[in-house]
C-alpha positions as CSV (number, residue, x, y, z in Angstrom):
1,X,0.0,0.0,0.0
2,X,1.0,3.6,-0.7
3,X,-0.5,5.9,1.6
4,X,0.7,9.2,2.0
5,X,-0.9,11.9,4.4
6,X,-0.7,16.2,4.4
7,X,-3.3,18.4,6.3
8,X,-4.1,21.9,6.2
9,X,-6.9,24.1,8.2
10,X,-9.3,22.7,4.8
11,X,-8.1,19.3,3.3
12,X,-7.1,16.2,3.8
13,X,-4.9,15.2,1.3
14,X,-4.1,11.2,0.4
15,X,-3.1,8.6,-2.0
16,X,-3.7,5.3,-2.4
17,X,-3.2,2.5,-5.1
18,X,-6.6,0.7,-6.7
19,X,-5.7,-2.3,-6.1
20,X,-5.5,-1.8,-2.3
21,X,-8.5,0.3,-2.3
22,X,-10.4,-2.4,-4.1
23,X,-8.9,-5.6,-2.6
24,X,-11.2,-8.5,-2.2
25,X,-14.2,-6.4,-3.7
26,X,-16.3,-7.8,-6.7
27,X,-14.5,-5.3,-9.2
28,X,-12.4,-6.1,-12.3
29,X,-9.4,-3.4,-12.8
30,X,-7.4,-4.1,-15.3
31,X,-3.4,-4.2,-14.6
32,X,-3.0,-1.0,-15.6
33,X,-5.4,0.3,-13.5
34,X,-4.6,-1.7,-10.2
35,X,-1.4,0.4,-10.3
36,X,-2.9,3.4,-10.7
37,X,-2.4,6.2,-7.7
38,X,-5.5,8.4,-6.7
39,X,-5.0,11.3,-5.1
40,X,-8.6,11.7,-3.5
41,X,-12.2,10.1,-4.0
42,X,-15.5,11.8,-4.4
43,X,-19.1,11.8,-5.5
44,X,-19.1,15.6,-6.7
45,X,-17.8,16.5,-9.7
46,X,-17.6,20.0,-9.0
47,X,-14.5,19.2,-5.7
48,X,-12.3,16.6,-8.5
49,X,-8.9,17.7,-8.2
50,X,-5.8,16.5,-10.1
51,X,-5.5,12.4,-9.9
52,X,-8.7,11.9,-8.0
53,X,-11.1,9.0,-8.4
54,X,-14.4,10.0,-9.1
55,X,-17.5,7.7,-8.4
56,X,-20.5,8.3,-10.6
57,X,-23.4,7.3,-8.2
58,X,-26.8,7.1,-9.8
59,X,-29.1,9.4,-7.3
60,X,-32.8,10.0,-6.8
61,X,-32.4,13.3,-8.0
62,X,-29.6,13.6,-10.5
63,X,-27.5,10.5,-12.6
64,X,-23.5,11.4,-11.4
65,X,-22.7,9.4,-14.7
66,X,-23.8,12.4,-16.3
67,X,-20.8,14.1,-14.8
68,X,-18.0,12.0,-16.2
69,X,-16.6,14.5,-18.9
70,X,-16.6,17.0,-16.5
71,X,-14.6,15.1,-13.7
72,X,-11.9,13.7,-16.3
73,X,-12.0,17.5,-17.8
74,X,-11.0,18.6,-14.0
75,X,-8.4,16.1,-13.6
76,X,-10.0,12.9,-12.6
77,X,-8.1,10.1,-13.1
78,X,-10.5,7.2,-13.5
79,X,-14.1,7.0,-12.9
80,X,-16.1,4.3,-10.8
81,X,-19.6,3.4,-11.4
82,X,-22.3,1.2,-12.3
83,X,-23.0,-0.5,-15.3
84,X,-26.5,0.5,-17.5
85,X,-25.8,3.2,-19.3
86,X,-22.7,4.0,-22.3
87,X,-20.0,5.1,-21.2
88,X,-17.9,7.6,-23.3
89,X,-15.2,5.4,-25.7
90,X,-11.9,5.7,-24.1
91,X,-13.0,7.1,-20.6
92,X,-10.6,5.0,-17.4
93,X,-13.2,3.5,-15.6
94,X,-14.2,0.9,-13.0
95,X,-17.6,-0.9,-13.0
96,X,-19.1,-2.5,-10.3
97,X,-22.7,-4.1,-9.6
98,X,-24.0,-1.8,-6.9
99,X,-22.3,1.1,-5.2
100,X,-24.0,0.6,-1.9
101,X,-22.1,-1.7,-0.6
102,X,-18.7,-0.9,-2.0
103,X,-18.5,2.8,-1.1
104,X,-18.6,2.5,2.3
105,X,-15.5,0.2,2.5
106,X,-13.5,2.1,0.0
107,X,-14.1,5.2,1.9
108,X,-13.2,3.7,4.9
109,X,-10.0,2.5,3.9
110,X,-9.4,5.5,2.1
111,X,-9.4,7.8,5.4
112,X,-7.5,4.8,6.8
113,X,-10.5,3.9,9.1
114,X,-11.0,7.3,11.4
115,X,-13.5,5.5,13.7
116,X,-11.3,3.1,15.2
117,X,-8.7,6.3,16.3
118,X,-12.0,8.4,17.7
119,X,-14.6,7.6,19.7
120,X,-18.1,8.4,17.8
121,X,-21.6,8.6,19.6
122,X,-24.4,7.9,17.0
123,X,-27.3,9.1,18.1
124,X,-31.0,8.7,15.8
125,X,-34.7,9.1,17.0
126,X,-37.6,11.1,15.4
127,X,-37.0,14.1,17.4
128,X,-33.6,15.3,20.0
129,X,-31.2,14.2,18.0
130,X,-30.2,17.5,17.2
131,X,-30.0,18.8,20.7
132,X,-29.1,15.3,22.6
133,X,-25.7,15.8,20.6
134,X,-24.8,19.1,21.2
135,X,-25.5,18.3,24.6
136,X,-23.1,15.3,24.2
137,X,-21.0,17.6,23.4
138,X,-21.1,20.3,26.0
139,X,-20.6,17.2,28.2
140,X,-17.3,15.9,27.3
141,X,-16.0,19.4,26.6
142,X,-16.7,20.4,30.5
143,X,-14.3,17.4,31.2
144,X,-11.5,18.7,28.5
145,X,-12.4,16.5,25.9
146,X,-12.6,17.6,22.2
147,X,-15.4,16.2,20.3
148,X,-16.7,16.8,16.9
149,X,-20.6,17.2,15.6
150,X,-22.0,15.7,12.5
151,X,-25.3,16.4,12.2
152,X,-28.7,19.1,10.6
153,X,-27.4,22.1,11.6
154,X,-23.8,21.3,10.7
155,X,-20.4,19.4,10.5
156,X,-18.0,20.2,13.2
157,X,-14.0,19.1,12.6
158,X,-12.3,21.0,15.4
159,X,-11.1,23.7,13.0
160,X,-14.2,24.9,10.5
161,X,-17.7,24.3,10.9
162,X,-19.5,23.0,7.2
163,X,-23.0,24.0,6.7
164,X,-25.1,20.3,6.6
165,X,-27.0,19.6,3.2
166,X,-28.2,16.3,4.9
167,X,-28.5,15.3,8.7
168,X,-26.2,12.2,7.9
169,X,-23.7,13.1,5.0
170,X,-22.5,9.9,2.7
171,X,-20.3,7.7,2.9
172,X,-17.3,9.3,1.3
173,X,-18.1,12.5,3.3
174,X,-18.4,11.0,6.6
175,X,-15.4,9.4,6.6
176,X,-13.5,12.3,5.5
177,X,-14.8,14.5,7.9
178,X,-14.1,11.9,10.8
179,X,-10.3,11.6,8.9
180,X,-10.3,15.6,9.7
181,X,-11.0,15.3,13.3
182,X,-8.4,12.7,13.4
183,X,-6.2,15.0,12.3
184,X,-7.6,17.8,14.0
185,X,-7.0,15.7,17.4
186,X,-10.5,15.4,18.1
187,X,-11.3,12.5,21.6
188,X,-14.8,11.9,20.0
189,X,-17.9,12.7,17.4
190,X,-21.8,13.1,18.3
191,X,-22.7,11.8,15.1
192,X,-26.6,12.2,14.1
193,X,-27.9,9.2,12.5
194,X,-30.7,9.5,10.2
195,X,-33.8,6.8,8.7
196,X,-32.2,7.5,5.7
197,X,-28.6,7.1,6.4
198,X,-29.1,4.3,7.8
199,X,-31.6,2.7,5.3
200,X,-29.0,3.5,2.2
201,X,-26.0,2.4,4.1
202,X,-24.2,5.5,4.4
203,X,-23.6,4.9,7.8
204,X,-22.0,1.2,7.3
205,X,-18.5,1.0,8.5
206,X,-18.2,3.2,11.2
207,X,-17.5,1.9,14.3
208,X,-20.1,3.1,16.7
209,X,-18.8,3.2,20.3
210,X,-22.7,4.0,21.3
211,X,-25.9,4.3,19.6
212,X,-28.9,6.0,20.8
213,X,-32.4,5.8,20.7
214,X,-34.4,9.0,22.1
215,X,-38.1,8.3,20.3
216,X,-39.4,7.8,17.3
217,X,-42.9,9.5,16.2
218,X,-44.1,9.8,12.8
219,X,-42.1,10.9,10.0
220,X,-41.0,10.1,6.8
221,X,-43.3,7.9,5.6
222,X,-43.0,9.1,2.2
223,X,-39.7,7.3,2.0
224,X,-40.4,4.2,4.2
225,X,-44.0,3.5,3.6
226,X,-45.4,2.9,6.9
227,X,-44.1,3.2,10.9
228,X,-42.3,-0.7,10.9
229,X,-40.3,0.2,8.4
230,X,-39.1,3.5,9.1
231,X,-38.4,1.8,12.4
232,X,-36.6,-1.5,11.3
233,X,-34.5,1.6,10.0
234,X,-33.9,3.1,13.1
235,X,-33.0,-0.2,15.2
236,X,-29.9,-0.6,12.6
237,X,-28.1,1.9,14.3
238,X,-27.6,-0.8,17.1
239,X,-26.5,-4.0,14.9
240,X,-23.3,-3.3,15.6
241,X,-22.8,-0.9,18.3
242,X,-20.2,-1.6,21.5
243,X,-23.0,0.0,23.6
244,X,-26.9,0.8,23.6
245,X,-28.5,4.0,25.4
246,X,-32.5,3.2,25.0
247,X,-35.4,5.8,25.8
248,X,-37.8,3.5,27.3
249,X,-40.4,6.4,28.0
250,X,-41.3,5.9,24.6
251,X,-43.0,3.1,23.3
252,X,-40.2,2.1,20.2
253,X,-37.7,2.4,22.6
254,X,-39.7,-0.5,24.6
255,X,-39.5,-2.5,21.2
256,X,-36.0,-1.6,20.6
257,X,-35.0,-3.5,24.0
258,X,-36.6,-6.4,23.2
259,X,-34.6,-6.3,19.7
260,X,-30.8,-6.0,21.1
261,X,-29.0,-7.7,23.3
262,X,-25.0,-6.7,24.7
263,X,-24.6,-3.7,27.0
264,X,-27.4,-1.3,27.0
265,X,-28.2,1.9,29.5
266,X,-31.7,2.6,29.7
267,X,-33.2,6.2,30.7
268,X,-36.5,7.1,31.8
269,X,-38.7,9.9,33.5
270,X,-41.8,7.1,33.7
271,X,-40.2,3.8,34.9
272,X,-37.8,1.6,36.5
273,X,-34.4,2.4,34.3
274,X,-30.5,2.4,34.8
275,X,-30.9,6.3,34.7
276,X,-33.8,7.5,36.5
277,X,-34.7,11.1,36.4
278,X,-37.0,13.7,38.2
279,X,-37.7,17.2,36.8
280,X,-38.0,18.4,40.1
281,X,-39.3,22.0,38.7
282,X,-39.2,24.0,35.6
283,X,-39.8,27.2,34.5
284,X,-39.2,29.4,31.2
285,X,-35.5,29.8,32.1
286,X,-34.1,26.6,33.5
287,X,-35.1,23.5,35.3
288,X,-33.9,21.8,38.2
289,X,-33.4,18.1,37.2
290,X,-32.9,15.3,39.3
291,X,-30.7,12.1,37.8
292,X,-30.3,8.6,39.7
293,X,-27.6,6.1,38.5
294,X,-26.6,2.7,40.5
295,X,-26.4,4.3,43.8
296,X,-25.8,8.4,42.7
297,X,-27.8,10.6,43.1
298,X,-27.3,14.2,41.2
299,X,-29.5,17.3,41.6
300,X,-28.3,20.1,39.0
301,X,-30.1,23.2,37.1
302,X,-30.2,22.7,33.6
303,X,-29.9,25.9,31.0
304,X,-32.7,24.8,28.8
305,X,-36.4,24.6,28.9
306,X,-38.8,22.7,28.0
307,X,-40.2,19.0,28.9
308,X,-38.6,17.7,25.4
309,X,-35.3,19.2,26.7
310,X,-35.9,16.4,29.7
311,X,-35.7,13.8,27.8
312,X,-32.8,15.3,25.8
313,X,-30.5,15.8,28.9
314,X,-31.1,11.8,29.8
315,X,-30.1,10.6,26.5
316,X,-26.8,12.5,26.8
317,X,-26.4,11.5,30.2
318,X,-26.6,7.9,29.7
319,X,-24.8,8.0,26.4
320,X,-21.9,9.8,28.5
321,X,-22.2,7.2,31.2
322,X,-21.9,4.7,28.7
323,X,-18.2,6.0,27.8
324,X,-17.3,6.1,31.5
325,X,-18.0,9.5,32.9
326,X,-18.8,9.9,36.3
327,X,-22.8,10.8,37.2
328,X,-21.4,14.3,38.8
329,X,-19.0,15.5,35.9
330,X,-22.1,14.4,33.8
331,X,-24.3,17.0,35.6
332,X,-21.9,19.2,35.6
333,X,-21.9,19.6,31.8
334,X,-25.0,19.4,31.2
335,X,-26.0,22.6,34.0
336,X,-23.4,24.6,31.6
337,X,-25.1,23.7,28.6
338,X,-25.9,26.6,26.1
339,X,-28.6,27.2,23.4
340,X,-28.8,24.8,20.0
341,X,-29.7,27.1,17.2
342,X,-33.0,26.9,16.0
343,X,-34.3,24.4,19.1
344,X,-36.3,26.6,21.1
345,X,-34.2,29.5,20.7
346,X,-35.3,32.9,22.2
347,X,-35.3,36.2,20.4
348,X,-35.5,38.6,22.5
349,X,-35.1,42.5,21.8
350,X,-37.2,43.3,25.1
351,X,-41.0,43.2,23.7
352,X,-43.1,42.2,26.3
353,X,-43.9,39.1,24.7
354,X,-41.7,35.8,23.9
355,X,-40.9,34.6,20.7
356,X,-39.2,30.9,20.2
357,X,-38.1,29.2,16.7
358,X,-37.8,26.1,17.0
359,X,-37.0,23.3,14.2
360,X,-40.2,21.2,15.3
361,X,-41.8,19.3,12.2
362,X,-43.8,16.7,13.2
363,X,-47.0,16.0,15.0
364,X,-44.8,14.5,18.2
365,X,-42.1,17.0,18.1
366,X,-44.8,19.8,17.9
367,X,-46.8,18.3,20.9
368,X,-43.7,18.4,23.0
369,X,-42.8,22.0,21.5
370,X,-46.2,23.2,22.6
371,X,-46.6,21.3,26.1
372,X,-43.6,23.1,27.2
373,X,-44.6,26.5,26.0
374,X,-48.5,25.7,28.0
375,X,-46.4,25.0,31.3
376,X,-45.0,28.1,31.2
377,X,-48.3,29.5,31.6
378,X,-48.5,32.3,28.8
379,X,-51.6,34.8,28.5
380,X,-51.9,33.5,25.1
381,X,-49.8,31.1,22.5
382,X,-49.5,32.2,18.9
383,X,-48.3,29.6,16.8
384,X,-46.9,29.7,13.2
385,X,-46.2,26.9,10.8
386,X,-46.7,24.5,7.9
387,X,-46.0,21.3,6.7
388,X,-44.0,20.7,4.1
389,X,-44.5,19.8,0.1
390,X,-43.0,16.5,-1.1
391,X,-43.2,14.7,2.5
392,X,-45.6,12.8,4.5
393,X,-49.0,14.0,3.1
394,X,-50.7,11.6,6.1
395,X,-48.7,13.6,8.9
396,X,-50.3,17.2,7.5
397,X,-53.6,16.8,9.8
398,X,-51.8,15.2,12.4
399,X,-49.3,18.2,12.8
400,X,-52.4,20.5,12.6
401,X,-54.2,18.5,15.3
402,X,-50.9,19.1,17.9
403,X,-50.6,22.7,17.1
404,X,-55.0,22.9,18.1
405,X,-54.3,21.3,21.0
406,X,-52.2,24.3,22.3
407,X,-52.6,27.2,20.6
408,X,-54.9,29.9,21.0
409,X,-54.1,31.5,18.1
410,X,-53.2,29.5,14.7
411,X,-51.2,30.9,11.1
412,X,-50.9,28.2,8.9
413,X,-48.7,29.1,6.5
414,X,-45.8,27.4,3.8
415,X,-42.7,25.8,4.9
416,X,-40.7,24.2,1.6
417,X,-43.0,23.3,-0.7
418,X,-40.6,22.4,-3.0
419,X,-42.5,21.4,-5.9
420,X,-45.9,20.6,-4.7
421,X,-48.7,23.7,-4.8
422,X,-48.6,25.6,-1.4
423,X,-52.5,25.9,-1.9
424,X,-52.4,21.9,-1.7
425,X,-50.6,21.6,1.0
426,X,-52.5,24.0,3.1
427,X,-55.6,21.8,1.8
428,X,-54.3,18.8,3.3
429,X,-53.8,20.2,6.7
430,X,-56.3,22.0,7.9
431,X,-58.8,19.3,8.8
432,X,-56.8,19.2,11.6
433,X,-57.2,22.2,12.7
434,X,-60.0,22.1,15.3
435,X,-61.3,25.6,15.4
436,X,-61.1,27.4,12.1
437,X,-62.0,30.7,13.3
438,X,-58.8,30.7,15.6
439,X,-56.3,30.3,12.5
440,X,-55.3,32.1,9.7
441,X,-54.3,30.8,6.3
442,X,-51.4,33.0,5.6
443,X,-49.5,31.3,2.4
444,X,-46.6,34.0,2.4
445,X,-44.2,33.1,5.6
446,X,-42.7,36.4,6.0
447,X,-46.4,38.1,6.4
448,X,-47.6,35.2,8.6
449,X,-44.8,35.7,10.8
450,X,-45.6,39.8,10.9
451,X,-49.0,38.7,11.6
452,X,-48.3,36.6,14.5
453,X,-45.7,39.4,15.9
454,X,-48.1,42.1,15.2
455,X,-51.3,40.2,17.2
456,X,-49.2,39.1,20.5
457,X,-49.8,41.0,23.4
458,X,-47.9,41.3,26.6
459,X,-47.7,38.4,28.4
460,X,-47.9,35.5,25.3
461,X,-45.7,33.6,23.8
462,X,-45.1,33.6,19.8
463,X,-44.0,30.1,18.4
464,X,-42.3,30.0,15.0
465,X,-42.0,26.0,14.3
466,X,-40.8,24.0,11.3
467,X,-37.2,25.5,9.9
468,X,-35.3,26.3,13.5
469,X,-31.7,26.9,12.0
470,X,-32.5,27.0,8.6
471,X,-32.4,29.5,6.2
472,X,-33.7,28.8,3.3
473,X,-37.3,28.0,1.9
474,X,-37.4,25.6,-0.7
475,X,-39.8,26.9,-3.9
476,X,-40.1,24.1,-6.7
477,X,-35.8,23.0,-7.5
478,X,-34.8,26.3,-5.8
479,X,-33.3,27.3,-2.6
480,X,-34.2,31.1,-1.8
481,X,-32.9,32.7,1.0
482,X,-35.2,33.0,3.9
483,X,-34.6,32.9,7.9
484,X,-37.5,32.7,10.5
485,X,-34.8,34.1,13.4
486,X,-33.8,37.0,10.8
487,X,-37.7,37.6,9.8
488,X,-38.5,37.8,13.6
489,X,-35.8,40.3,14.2
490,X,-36.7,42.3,11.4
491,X,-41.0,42.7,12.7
492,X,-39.8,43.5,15.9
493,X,-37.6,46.4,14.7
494,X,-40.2,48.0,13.1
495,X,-42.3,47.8,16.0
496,X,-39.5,49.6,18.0
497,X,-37.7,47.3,20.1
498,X,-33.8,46.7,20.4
499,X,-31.9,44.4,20.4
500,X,-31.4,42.5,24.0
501,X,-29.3,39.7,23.1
């Protein structure tokens, strides 16, 4: 093997011969090939550099085999795809029967297997998973530890954070990103783990120290039909893993445990679990949370509000008691935990009212969402959302029906359409809403979110849910640029209030 490693603050730079990088894989390279030396491996045609290998995947969305010319025209080296469809006379190239399998493996030994040199945390669910690794996080960093995030609102190496384009990037991505923490001197990576991810295999090959579960509600069924599915998804997560950290508040997580077997921690709030907790009280600013593990016992104020946030702490806990960590030093992070963008973040340029964005997009996450916000014990909740186009049609009334149960005041309103009608999709969800003359069908987000602004007096609470963090709304095949925090912001200065942090 030739292998060959440089890194800067960007890149990871390799080499590697074919025929190591392919050994004992169902590939035919010619001699000439098997001696060939790539400089790199990727998916995108538009990142090839000089001497790299580029892999043609066929996607969903767009056929990569239709970016061969301009890879080799950038400098690729040889091409590695699929058979089906002509390939341009004279073009290097590698076929193989299915990419799914192989690109893991090749990417793995590419990076020269990163997850067996850090310790990675994978954590999937419906909803938390977001917050349950930041939190992960914030816990290992409070005992000096430097750990790395993959995951929706972005990819953290150590030394540049990467805006995410999917919760769980593939294969070739992950590991290189994992490679750059490696080389970054990263202890460990919270690693979300999506349904899709793991259905696709884009996950396959890392070594998962942990894996956990925090719920699962319904999502996605566009993709995996129906709720066994979408959780025989999930529950691959913990094939493999050294250690399992299982919800058992929630009903899948019950499931889960009967599935798996090896060395499992399970939390709960409800029941008999290694990791018993207490929210002994809880207001709009903090809580004061109770953990029991073995025979500790922990009392500690925790940063963030909100019931979901609970259940979010536990699953970080136990994950972190899974690698070792003391109960106390657990706490101890998790009481100097700070805000995740776009989960239940406050904006706050001192109206008399609250305002929250939050990322919730489902009926269970928006239950949770809007539970919290009723403890707190407003005047008067004013909620804004939608559902969005080219997902879950079923879930539209159900996410209609959680936001009825707790607001007082309803805008229903679009949230990436993508390429489905607005009109439509507002169509499909308001038999959920309960009591029509309490909402507001405001198509244009910007004007729904003035609206709500604009209506709430002092005392209430104004709830933007659906994009949290992002900032972008998705019209048809384009990305426009559009943030709920930023639109907030923007209402509340032309009412007349500054800035308070």
């Amino acid at each position: 093997m030739n292998f060959a490693i440089m890194s800067d603050n960007e890149k990871i730079y390799r080499s590697m011969i074919l025929s190591d990088l392919f050994e004992g894989l169902n590939v035919e390279l010619s001699k000439e090939n098997g001696k060939l030396e790539i400089s790199g491996i990727t998916v995108d045609s538009r990142t090839v550099q000089q001497g790299n290998l580029f892999i043609a995947v066929p996607g969903h969305s767009q056929d990569g085999r239709q970016y061969i010319s301009e890879a080799l025209s950038l400098g690729a080296s040889i091409v590695l795809t699929i058979a089906g469809k002509d390939i341009i006379a004279g073009v290097p190239v590698i076929l193989a029967d299915d990419l799914t399998e192989i690109l893991p493996i090749i990417a793995n030994r590419f990076y020269d297997f990163p997850s067996e040199k850090i310790k990675i945390a994978g954590v999937t669910g419906t909803n938390g998973k977001t917050t349950t690794a930041y939190l992960i996080e914030a816990i290992f960093d409070s005992v000096g530890e430097k750990w790395g995030k993959i995951g929706t609102v972005g990819y953290d190496t150590g030394s540049r954070v990467i805006p995410a384009q999917n919760t769980t990037p593939g294969p070739v991505d992950i590991q290189k990103l994992l490679a750059e923490m490696v080389e970054n001197d990263m202890d460990g990576c919270a690693m979300e783990v999506s349904s899709h991810a793991l259905e696709q295999g884009r996950s396959d090959g890392i070594n998962f120290f942990s894996a956990t579960f925090t719920n699962l509600t319904q999502d996605h069924l566009d993709y995996h039909e129906n709720m066994e599915k979408y959780f025989l998804a999930k529950a691959r997560l913990f094939e493999n893993a050294a250690r399992s950290i299982i919800n058992i508040d929630d009903d899948y997580g019950r499931k889960l445990l009967r599935r798996i077997a090896g060395d499992i921690i399970t939390y709960s709030f409800r029941r008999e679990a290694d990791l018993e907790c207490k929210a002994i009280s809880s207001d709009i600013d903090s809580s004061l949370l109770e953990f029991k593990y073995k025979d500790r016992l922990s009392r500690f104020r925790f940063p963030l509000p909100g019931i979901f946030n609970h259940l979010n702490a536990a699953a970080a806990a136990a994950t972190a008691l899974s690698f070792g960590l003391s109960l106390n030093d657990i706490t101890n992070g998790l009481s100097q935990a700070t805000t995740v963008p776009g989960r239940m973040q406050a904006v706050s340029f001192g109206q008399p009212f609250g305002v929250y964005v939050d990322y919730a997009h489902t009926p269970g996450a928006l239950e949770n969402l809007l539970k919290s916000i009723r403890s707190f014990e407003p005047d008067h909740i004013h909620v804004v959302f939608g559902c969005g186009g080219d997902r879950d049609v079923t879930k539209r009334p159900l996410m209609a029906m959680a936001v009825s149960k707790y607001a007082d005041f309803v805008y229903l309103t679009s949230d990436n359409p993508r390429t489905e009608d607005p009109d439509k999709i507002i169509k499909d969800t308001l038999p959920g809403i309960t009591d029509k003359k309490r909402c507001r069908v405001i198509e244009d987000r910007a004007l729904a979110i003035k609206a709500a602004i604009a209506s709430a007096k002092s005392g209430d609470i104004v709830v933007i849910a659906g994009k949290g963090h992002e900032e972008y709304q998705i019209v048809g095949a384009v990305k426009k640029y559009f943030s709920d925090i930023e639109a907030v912001k923007s209402e509340l200065r032309k009412l007349g209030y500054e800035n308070n942090g």
